[in-house]
C-alpha positions in Angstrom: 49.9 104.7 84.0 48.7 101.3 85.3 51.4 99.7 82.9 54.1 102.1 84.7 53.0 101.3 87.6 52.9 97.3 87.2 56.8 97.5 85.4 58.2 99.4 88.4 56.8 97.1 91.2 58.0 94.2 89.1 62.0 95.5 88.9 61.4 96.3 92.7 60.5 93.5 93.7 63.3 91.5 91.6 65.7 93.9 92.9 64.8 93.2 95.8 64.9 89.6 95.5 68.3 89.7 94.0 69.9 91.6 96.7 68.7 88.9 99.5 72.1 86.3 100.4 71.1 83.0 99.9 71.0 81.4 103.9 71.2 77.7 102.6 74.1 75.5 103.4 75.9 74.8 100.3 76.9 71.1 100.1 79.1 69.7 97.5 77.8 65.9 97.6 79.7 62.5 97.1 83.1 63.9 99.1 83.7 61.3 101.8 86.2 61.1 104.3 88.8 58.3 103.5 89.2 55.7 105.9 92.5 57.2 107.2 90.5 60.7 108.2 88.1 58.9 110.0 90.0 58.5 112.4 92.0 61.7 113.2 90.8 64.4 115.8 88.5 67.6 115.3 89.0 71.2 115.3 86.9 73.6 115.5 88.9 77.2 114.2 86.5 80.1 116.2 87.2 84.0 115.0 85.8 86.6 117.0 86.4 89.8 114.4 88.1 93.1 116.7 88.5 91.0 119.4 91.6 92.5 121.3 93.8 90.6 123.1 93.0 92.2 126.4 88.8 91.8 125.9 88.3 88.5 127.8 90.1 90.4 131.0 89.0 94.1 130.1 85.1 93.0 130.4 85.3 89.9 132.1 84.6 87.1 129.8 84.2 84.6 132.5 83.3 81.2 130.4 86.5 81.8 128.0 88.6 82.7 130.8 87.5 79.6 131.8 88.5 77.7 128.7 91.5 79.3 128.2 92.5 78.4 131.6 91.8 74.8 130.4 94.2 75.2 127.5 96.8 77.2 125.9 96.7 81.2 125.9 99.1 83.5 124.6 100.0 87.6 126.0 98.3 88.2 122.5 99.0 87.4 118.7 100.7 89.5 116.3 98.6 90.4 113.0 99.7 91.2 109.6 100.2 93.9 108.3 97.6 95.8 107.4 95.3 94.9 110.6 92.5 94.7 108.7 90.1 91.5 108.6 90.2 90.3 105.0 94.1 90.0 104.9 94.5 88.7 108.5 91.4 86.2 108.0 93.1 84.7 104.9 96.8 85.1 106.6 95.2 82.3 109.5 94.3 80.0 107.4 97.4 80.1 104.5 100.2 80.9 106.7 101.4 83.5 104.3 102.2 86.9 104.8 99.0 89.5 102.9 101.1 90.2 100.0 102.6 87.0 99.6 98.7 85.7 99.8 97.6 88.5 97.5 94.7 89.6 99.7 96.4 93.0 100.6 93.9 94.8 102.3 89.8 94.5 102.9 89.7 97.0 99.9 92.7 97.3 97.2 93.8 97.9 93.5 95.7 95.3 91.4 97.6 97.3 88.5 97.9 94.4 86.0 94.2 93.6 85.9 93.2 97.2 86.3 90.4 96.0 88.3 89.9 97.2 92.1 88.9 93.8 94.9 86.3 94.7 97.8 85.4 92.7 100.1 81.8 94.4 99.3 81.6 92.6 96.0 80.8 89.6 95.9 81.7 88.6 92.2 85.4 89.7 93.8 84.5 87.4 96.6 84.1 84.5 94.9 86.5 84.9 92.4 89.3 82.1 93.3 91.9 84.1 91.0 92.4 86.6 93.2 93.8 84.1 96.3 96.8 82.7 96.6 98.1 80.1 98.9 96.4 76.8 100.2 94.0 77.6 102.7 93.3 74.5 105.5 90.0 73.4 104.1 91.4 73.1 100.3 94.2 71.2 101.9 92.2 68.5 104.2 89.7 68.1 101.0 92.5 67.7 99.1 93.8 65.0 101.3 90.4 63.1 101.5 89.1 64.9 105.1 86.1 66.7 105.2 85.8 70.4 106.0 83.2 72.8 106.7 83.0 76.6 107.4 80.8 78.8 109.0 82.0 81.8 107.4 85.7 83.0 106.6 87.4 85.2 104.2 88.1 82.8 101.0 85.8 79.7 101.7 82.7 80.9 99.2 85.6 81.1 96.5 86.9 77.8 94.5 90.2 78.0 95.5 92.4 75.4 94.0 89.1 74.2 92.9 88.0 73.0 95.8 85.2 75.1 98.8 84.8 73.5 102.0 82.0 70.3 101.5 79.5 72.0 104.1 80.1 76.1 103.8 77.6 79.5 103.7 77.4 82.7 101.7 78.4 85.0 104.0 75.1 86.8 106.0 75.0 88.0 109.2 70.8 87.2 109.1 71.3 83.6 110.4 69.9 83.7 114.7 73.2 82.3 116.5 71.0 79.4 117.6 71.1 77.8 114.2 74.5 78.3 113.5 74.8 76.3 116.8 72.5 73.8 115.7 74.2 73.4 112.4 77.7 72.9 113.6 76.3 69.9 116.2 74.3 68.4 113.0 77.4 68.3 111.4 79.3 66.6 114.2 76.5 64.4 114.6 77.0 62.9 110.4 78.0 59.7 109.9 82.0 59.4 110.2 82.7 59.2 106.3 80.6 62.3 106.3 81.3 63.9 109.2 83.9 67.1 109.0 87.0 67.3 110.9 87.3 70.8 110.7 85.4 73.4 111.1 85.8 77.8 110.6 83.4 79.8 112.7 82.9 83.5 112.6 81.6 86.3 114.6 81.7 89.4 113.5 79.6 91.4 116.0 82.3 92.7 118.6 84.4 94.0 115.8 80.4 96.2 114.6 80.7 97.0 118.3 84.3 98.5 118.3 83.8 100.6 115.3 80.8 102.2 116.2 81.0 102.9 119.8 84.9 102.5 120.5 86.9 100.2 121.8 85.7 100.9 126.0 82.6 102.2 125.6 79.8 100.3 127.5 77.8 98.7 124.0 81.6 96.8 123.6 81.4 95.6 126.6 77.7 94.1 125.9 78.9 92.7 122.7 82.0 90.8 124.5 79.8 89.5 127.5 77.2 88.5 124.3 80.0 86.8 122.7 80.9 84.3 125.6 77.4 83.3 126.3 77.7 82.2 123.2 80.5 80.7 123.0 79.4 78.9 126.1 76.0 78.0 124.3 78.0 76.5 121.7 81.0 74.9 123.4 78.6 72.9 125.9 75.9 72.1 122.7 79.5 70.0 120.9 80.2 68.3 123.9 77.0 66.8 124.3 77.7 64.9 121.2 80.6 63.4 123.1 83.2 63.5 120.5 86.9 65.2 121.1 86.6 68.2 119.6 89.9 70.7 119.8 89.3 74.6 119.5 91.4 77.1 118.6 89.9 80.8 119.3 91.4 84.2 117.6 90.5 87.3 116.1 92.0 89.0 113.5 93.2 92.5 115.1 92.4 94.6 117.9 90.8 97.7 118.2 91.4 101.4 118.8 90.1 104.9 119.8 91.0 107.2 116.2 91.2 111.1 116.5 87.8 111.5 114.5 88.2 115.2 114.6 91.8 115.7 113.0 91.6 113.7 110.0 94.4 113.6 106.8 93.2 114.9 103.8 95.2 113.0 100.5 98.4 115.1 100.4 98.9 118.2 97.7 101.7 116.5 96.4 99.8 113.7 95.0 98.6 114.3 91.0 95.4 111.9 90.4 96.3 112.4 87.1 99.1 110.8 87.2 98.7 107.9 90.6 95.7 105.6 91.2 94.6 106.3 94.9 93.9 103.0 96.7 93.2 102.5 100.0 92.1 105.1 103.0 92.7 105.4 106.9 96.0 103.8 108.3 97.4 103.0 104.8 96.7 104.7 101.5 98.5 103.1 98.4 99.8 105.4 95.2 99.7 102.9 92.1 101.7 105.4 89.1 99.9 105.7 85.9 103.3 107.9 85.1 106.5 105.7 86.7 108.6 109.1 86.1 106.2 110.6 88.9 107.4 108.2 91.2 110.7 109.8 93.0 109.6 113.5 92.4 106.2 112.9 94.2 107.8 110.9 97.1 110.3 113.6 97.5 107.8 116.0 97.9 105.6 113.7 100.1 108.5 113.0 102.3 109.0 117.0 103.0 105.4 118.0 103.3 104.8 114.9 105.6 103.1 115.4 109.3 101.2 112.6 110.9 101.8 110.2 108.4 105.0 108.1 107.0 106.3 108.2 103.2 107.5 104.9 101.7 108.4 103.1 98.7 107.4 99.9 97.6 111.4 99.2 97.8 112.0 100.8 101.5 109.1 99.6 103.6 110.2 98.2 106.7 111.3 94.6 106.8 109.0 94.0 110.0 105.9 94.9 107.8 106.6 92.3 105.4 104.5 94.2 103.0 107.4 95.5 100.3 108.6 94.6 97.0 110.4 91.3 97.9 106.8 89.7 99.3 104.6 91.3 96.5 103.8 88.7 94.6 101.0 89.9 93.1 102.4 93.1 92.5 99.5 94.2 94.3 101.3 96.8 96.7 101.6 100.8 95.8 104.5 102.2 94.4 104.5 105.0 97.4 102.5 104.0 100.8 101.7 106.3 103.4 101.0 105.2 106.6 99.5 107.5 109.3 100.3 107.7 112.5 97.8 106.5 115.5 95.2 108.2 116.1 95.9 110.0 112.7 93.8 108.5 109.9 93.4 109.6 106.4 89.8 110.1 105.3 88.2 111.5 102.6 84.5 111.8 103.1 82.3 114.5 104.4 80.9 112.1 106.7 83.0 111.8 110.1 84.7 108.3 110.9 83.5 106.0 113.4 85.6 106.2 116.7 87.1 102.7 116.7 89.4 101.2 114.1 92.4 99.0 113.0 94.7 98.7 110.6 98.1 100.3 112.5 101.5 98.7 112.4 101.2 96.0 115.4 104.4 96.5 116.4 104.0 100.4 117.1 100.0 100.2 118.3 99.5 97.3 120.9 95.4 98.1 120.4 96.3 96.3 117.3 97.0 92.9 119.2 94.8 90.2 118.5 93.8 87.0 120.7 95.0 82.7 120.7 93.7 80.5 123.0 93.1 76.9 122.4 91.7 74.2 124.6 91.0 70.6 123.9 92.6 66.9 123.6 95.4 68.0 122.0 96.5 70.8 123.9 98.7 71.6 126.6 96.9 72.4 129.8 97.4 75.7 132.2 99.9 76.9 129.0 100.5 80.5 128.9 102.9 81.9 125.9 104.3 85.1 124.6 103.1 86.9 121.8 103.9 85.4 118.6 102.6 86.0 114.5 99.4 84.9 113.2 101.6 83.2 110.4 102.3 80.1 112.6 98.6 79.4 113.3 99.0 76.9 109.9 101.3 74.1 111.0 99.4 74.2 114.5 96.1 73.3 112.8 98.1 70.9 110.0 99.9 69.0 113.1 96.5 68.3 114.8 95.1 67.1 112.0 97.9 64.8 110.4 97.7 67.0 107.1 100.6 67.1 105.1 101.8 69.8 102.9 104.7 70.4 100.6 104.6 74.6 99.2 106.0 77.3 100.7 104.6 79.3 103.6 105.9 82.2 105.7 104.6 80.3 108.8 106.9 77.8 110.7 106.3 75.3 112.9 107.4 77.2 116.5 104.3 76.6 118.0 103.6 73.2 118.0 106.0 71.9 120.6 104.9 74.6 123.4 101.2 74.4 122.5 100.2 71.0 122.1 100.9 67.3 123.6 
């Protein structure tokens, strides 16, 4: 019994012990800035998860009113679709469209490797084969500037080969005061080993959202949290007294879902014959059977009521999510897409009020937010709405990186948002 006893503590305690994220920084060593990167500017990339592009007015966000006001601000910018974080996190940073990236959705299937990626797993996580695209950290490393990233979707994966020289396994168990802390220490390196750009993420307005909504009061908390802190940290890198640039998004907006009146997956689909993929705004058929493919639509399409039928080969050009951009081959053979506040759901257990994930162009809660203040930026700039695609060659053009592969983003922004 003692023996028993003694065996299950022990796998406790090493499950346990396995299930704890490592909080160390991870540095690669011996990366050193080249000569040339010494001397060009620094940018600090700041994503504040759910954080709709009407928050900083909505609850009064006084110290990034301020800095916006100091800087460039758009109406609001335009994610990819799906709105959902992992796609629109990796869209910033490679200036490609989700399935032209391969990152699709937070949760999706791939058909050729018959293997299903989560953002919940982290061997998924940190597997570089499932990203495509350069992100802006593999492309300054790869161009002899340093990087560094306090979170984002891609950087704990070797992508290209390459991480970030300064980056951290994604935990939300680090006190905001030593992420603080760690940014200024890196700023405060010695200039061959000082990075010139650095990612930043907060995910807690986005918890907010979910779980309370998009207006109740505990959002409102988390958005006035959020610019104290940004105010804690924007004030800590100037006290270094080096030109730091900062560009400020989010990833999507937020809205209020009919939690009571959800879609249950349609009769017409045979799990037998389609792999199911995918939930709320967007749920994917992948065909085990190809000759299932028009007779199910056809029925879908009739039997359809708060929710769209599409084919791989129909979607909409706006979405940019059909068979031309799949490059992955990643996308379902038949998507449907509900209709807001309509989501699909298939658990006993009722959704939380607040989500994403909506075609931006029919849902404006889907919005997200740009503003960007610093050396390099216009001042008292406002301008309209525009794709999170073209974020890319911003960043690039501040930082004098160069780069020669193909990207859906284009350089429209760099003439009205910087000097």
């Amino acid at each position: 019994m003692i023996r028993h006893l003694f065996l299950l503590c022990f796998f406790l305690l090493a499950a346990s012990a396995s299930a704890q994220v490592d909080t160390a920084q991870q540095v690669t060593p011996y990366r050193r800035n080249s000569p040339e990167q010494q001397e060009k500017p620094y940018l600090i990339l700041i994503s504040a998860d759910g954080f709709r592009y009407d928050y900083a007015d909505k609850y009064d966000a006084k110290h990034l009113q301020a800095l916006r006001g100091q800087g460039v601000q758009a109406a609001s910018m335009i994610p990819s679709f799906p709105s959902k974080t992992f796609p629109n996190h990796y869209t910033l940073v490679t200036g490609m469209y989700p399935a032209t990236h391969g990152l699709v959705n937070n949760h999706f299937y791939d058909p050729q490797r018959k293997e299903t990626y989560t953002m919940r797993d982290k061997s998924k996580v940190e597997d570089s084969s499932w990203y495509g695209g350069v992100p802006l950290w593999v492309l300054a490393e790869q161009q002899n500037m340093l990087a560094a990233s306090y979170y984002w979707v891609g950087s704990e994966a070797p992508i290209k080969g390459i991480r970030p020289t300064y980056y951290y396994l994604y935990n939300e168990g680090i006190a905001f005061e030593d992420r603080v802390e760690t940014v200024v220490n890196w700023l405060q390196l010695p200039e061959e080993r000082r990075p010139h750009l650095i990612t930043f993420y907060l995910p807690e307005v986005d918890h907010a959202g979910h779980r309370f909504g998009p207006d109740a009061p505990e959002t409102r908390a988390a958005v006035q949290e959020l610019d104290a802190n940004l105010q804690q940290l924007t004030e800590a890198v100037a006290a270094t007294g080096l030109p730091v640039n900062y560009i400020f998004v989010s990833d999507h907006g937020m809205t209020e879902i009919d939690t009571g009146n959800t879609l249950p997956l349609p009769a017409a689909v045979d799990t037998a014959r389609f792999h199911i993929s995918g939930g709320g705004m967007v749920v994917e058929l992948h065909a085990k059977d190809r000759s299932a493919i028009k007779s199910t639509y056809r029925k879908l399409k009739k039997e359809a009521e708060g929710y769209q039928v599409y084919r791989k080969k129909n979607m909409p050009k706006h979405l940019h999510y059909g068979a031309k951009e799949d490059a992955y081959n990643r996308v379902g053979d038949i998507l449907l897409l509900s209709e807001a506040p309509r989501v699909f759901h298939f658990s006993s257990r009722k959704p939380a009020p607040g989500a994403h994930g909506y075609d931006p162009a029919t849902v404006k809660d889907m919005h997200a937010t740009f503003y960007a203040w610093g050396p390099a930026f216009r001042k008292g700039t406002k301008i309209p709405s525009f794709r999170n695609i073209h974020v890319y060659p911003v960043v690039a053009e501040i930082l004098g990186l160069k780069y020669h592969h193909q990207i859906d983003g284009k350089p429209i922004l760099v003439k009205k948002v910087l000097k």
